[in-house]
Backbone as XML, in Angstrom:
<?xml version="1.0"?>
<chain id="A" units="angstrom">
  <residue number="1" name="UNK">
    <atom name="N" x="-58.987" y="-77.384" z="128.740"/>
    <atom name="CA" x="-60.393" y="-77.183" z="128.523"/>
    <atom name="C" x="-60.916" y="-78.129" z="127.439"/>
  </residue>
  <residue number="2" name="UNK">
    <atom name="N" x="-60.025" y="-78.439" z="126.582"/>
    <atom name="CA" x="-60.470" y="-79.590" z="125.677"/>
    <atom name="C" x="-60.680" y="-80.588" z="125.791"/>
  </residue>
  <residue number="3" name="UNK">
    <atom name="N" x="-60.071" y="-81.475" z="126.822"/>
    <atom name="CA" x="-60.305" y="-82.216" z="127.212"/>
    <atom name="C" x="-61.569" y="-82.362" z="128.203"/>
  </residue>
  <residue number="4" name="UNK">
    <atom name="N" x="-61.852" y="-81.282" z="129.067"/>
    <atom name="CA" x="-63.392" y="-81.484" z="129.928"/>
    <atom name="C" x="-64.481" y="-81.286" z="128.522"/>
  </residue>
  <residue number="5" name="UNK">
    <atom name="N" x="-64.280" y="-80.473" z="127.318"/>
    <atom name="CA" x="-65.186" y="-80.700" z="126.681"/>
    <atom name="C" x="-65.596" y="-81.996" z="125.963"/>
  </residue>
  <residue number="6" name="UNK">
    <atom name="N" x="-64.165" y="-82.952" z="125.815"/>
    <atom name="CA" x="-64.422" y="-84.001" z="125.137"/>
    <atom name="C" x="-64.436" y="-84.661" z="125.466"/>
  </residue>
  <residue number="7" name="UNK">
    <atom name="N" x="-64.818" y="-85.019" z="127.155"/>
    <atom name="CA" x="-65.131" y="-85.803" z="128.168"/>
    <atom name="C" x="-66.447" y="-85.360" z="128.361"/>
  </residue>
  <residue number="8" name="UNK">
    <atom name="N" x="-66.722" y="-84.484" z="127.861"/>
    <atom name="CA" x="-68.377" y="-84.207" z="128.497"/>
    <atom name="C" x="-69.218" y="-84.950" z="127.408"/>
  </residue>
  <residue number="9" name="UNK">
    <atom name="N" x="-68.677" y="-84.450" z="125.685"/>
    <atom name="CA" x="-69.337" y="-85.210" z="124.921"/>
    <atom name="C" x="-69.596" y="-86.663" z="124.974"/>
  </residue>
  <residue number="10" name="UNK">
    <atom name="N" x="-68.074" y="-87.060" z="124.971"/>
    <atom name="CA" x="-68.402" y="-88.392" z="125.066"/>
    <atom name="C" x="-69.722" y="-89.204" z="126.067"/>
  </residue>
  <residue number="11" name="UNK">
    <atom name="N" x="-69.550" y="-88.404" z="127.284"/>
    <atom name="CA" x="-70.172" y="-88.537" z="128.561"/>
    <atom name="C" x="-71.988" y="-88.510" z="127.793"/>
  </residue>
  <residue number="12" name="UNK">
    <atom name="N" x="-72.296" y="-87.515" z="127.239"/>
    <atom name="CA" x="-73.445" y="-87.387" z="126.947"/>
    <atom name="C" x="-73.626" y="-88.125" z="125.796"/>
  </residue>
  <residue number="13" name="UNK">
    <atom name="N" x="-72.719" y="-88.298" z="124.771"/>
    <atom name="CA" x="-73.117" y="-89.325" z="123.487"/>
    <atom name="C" x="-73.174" y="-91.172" z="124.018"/>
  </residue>
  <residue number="14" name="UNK">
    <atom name="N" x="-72.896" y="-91.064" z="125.098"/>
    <atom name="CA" x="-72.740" y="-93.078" z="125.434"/>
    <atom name="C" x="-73.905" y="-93.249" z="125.413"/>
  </residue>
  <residue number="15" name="UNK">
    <atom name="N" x="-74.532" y="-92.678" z="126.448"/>
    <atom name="CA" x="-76.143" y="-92.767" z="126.891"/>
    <atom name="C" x="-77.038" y="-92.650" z="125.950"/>
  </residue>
  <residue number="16" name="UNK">
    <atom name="N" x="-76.908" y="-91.673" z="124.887"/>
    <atom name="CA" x="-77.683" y="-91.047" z="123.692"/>
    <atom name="C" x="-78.098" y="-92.361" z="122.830"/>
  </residue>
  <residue number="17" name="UNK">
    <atom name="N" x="-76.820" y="-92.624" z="122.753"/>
    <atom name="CA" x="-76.725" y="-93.702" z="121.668"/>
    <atom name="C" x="-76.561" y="-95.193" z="122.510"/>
  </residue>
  <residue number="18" name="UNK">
    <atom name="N" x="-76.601" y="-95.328" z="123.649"/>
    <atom name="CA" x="-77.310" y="-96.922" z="124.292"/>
    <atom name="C" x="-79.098" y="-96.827" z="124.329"/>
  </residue>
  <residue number="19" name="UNK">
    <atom name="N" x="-79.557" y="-95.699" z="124.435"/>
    <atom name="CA" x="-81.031" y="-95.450" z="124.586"/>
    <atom name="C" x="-81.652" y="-95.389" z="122.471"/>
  </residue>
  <residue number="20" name="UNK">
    <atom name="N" x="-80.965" y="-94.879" z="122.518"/>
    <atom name="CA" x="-81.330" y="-94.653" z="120.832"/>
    <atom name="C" x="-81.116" y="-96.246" z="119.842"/>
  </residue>
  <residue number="21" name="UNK">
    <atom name="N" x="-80.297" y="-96.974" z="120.369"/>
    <atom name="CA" x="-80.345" y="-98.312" z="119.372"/>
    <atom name="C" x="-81.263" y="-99.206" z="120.071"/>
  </residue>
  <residue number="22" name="UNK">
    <atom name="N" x="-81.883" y="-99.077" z="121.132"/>
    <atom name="CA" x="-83.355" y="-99.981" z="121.455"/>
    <atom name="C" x="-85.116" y="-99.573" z="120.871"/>
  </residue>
  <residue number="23" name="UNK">
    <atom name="N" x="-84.637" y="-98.339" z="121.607"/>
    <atom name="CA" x="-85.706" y="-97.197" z="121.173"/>
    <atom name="C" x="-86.128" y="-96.775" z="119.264"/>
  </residue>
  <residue number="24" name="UNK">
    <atom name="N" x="-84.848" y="-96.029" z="119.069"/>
    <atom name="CA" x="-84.838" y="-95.549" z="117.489"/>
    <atom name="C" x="-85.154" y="-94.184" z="117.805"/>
  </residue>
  <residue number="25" name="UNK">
    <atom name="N" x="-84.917" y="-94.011" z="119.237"/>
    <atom name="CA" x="-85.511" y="-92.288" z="119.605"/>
    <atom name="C" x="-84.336" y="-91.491" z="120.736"/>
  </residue>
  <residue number="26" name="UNK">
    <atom name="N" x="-83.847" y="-90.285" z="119.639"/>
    <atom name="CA" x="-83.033" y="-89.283" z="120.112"/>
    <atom name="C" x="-83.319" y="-88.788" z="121.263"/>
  </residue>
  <residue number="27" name="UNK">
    <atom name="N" x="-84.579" y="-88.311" z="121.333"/>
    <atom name="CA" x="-85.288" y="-87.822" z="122.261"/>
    <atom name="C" x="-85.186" y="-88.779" z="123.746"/>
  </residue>
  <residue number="28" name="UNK">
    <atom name="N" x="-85.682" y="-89.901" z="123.602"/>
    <atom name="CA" x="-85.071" y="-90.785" z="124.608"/>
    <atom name="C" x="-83.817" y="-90.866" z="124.923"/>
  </residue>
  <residue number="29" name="UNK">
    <atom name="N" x="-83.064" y="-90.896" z="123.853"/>
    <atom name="CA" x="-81.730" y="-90.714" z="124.302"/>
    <atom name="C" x="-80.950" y="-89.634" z="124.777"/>
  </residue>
  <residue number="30" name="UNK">
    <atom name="N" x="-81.673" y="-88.357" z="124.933"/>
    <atom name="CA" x="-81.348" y="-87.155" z="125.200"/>
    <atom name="C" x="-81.819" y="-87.277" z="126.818"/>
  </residue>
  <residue number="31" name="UNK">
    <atom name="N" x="-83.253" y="-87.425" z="127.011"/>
    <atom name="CA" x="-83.678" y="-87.519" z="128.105"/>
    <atom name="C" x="-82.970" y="-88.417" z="128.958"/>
  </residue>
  <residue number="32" name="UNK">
    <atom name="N" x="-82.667" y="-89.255" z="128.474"/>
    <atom name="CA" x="-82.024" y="-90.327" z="129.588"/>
    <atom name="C" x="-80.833" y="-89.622" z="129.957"/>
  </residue>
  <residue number="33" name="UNK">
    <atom name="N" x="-79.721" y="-89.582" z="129.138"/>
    <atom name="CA" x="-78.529" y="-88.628" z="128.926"/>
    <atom name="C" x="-78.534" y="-87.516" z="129.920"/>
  </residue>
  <residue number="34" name="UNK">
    <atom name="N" x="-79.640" y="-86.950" z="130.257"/>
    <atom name="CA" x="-79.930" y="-85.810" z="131.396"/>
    <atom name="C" x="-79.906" y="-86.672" z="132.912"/>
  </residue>
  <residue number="35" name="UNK">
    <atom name="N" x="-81.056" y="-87.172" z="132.672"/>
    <atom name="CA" x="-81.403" y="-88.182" z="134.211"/>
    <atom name="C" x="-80.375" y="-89.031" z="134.395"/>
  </residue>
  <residue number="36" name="UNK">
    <atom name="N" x="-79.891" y="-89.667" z="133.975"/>
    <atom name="CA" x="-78.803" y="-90.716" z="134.343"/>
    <atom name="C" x="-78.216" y="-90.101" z="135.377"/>
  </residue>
  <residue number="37" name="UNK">
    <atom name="N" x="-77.507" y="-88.917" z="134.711"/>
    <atom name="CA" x="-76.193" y="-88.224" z="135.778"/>
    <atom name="C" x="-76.763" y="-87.835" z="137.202"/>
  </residue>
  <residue number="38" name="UNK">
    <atom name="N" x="-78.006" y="-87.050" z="136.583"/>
    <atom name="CA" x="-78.468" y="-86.659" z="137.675"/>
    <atom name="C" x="-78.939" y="-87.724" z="139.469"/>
  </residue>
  <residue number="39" name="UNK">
    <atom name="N" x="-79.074" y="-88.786" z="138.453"/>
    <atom name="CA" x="-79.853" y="-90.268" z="139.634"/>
    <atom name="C" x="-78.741" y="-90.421" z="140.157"/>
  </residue>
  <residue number="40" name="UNK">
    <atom name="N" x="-77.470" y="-90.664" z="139.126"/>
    <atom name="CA" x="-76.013" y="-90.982" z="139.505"/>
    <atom name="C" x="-75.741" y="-90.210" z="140.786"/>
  </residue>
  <residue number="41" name="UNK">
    <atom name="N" x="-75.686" y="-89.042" z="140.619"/>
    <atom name="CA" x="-75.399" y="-87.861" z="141.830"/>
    <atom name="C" x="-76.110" y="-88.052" z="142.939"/>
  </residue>
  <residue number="42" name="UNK">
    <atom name="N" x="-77.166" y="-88.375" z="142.629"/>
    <atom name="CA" x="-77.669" y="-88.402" z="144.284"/>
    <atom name="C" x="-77.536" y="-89.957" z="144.653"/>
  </residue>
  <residue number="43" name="UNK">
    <atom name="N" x="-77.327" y="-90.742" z="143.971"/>
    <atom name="CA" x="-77.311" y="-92.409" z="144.864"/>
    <atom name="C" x="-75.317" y="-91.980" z="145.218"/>
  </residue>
  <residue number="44" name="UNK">
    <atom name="N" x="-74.794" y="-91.195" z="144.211"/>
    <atom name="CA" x="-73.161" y="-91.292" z="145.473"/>
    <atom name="C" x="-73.405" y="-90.559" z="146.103"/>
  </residue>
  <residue number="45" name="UNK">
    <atom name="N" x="-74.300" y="-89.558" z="146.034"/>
    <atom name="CA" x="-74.695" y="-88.447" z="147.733"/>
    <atom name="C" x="-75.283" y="-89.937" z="149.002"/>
  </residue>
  <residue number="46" name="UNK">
    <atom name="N" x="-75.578" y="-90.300" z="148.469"/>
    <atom name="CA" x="-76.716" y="-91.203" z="149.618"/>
    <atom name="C" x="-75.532" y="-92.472" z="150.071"/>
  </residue>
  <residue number="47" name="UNK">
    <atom name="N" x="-74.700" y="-92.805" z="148.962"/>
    <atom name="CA" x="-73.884" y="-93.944" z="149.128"/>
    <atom name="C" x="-72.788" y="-93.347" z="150.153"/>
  </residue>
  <residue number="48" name="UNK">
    <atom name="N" x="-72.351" y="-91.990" z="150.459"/>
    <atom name="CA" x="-70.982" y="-91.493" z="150.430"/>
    <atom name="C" x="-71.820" y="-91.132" z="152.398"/>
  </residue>
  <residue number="49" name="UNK">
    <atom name="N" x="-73.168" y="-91.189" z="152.284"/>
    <atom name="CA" x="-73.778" y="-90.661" z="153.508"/>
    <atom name="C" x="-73.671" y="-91.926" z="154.474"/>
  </residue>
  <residue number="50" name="UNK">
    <atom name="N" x="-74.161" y="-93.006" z="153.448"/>
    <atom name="CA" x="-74.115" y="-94.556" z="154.527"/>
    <atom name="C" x="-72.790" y="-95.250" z="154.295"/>
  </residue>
  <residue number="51" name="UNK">
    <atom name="N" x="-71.644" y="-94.435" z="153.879"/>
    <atom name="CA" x="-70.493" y="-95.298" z="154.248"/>
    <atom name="C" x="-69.981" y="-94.484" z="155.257"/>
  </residue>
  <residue number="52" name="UNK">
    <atom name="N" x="-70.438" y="-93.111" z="155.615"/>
    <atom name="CA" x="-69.792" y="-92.335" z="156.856"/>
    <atom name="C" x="-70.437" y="-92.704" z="157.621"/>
  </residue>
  <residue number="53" name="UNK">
    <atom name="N" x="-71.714" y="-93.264" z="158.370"/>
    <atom name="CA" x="-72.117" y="-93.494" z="159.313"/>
    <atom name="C" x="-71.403" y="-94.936" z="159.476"/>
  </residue>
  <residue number="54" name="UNK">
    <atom name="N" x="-71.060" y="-96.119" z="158.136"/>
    <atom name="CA" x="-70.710" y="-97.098" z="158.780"/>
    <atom name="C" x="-69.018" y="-96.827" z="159.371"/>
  </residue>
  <residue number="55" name="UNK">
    <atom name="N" x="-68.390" y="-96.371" z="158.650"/>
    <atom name="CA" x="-67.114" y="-95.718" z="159.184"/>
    <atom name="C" x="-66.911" y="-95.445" z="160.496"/>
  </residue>
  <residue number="56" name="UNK">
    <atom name="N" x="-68.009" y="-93.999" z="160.882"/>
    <atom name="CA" x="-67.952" y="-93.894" z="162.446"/>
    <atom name="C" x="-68.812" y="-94.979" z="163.463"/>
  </residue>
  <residue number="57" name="UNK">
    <atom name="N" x="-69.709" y="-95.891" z="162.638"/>
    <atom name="CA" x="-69.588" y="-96.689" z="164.056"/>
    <atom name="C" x="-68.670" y="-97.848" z="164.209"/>
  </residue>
  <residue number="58" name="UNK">
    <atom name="N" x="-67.666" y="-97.944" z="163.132"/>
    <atom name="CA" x="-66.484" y="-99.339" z="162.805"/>
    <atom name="C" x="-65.684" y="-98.998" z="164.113"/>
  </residue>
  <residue number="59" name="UNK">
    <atom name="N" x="-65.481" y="-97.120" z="164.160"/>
    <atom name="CA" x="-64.818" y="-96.450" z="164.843"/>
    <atom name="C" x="-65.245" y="-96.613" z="166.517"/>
  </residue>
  <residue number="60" name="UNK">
    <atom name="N" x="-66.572" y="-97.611" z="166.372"/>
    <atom name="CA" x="-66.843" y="-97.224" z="167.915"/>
    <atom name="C" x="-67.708" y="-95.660" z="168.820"/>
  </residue>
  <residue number="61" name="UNK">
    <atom name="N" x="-68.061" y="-94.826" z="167.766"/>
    <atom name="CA" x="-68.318" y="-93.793" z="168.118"/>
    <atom name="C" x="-69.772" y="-94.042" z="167.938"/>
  </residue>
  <residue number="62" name="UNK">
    <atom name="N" x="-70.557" y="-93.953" z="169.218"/>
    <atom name="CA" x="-71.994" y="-93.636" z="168.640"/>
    <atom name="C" x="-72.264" y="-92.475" z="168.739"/>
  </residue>
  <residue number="63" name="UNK">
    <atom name="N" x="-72.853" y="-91.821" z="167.604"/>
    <atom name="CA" x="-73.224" y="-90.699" z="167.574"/>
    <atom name="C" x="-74.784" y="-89.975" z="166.935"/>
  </residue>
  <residue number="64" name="UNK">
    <atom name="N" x="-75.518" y="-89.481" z="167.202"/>
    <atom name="CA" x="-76.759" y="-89.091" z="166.344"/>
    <atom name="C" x="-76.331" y="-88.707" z="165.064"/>
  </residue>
  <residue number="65" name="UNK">
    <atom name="N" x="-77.062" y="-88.953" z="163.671"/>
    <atom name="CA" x="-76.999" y="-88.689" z="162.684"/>
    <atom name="C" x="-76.824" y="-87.342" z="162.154"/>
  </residue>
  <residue number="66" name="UNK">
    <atom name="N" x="-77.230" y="-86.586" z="162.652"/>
    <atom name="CA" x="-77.260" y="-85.342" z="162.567"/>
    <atom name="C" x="-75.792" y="-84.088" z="162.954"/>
  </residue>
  <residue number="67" name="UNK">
    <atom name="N" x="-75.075" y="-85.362" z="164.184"/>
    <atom name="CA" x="-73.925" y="-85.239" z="164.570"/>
    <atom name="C" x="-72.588" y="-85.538" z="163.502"/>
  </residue>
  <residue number="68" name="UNK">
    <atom name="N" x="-73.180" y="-86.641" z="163.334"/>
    <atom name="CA" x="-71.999" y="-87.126" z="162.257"/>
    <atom name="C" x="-72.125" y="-86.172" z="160.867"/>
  </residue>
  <residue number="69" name="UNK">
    <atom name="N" x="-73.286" y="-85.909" z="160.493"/>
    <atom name="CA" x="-72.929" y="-84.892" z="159.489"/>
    <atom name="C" x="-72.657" y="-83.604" z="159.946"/>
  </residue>
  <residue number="70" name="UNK">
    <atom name="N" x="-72.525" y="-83.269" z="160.556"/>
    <atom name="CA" x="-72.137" y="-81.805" z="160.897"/>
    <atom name="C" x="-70.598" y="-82.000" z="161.090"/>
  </residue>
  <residue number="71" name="UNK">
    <atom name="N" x="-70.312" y="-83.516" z="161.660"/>
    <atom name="CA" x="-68.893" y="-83.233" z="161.741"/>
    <atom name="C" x="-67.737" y="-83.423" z="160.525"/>
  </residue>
  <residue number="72" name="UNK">
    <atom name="N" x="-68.499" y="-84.470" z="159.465"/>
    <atom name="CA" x="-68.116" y="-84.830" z="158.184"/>
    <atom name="C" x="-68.955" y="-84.063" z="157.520"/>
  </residue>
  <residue number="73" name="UNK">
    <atom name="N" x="-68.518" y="-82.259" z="156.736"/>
    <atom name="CA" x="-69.259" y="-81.850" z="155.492"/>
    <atom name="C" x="-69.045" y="-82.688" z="154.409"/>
  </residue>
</chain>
């Protein structure tokens, strides 16, 4: 458990303090520190979505989009 905590800090102090030595503002660096991860998460949701469609058509399979995710959760 010590270690996810001192991976989280670190995780949240990089950002804090890359936004805070341009700025001079915590607050920016807090805010960013939030959004970052969050933007992060959804561009590998979106990245992890268009490498399964290129996957199954490398595979030759055409399939509707809607197909391929139902078959890859």
């Amino acid at each position: 458990m010590s270690k996810t905590l001192t991976f989280a800090l670190v995780h949240f102090t990089v950002p804090v303090s890359v936004a805070y030595l341009p700025t001079g503002s915590v607050v920016v660096g807090g805010l960013l520190a939030l959004v970052e991860p969050t933007l992060n998460s959804a561009a590998g949701h979106r990245h992890e979505h268009v490498r399964r469609r290129i996957d199954t058509m490398r595979c030759g399979v055409r399939a509707a989009p809607r197909a391929i995710a139902a078959a890859n959760p």
